[in-house]
N, C-alpha and C positions, 0 to 999 in steps of 0.2 A: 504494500500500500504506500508505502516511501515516495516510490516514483510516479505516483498517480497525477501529482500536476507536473509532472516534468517539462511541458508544453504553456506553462504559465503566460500569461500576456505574449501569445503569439500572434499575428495578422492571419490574417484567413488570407489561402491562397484562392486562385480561379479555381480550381479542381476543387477545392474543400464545398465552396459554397454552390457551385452545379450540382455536386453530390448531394448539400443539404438540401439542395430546389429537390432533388427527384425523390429524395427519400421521405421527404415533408408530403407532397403531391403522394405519395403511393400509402401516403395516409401511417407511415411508422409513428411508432409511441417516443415520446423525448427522449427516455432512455435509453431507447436504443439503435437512435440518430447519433445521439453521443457517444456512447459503445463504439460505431462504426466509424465517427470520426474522430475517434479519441481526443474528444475534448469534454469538459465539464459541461452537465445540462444547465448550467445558468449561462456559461459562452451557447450554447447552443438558443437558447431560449431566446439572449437579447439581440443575435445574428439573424433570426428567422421574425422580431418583431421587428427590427432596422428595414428587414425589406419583404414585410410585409405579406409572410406566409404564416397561415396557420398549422401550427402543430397537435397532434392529436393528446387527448389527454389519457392517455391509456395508462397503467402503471405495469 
């Protein structure tokens, strides 16, 4: 669990957030948008409310 922010205040590249467009659309739960893009669900949450996708709320 040590290295789990190892990715702390990183920029989101092109690829991350195309990723996060299709995985958001194909309707995945936050957790495991984040999982896939190894970042924190609160990076994940405020990158998908900036540009204005909705994420599901599944647990």
């Amino acid at each position: 669990m040590k290295d789990r922010f190892e990715r702390h205040k990183q920029p989101w590249t092109a690829a991350e957030i195309d990723k996060l467009h299709t995985l958001a659309k194909k309707g995945m739960a936050l957790k495991a948008i984040a999982r896939a893009l190894t970042r924190s669900e609160e990076s994940v949450k405020i990158r998908a409310k900036a540009d204005g996708l909705p994420i599901a709320k599944l647990h």
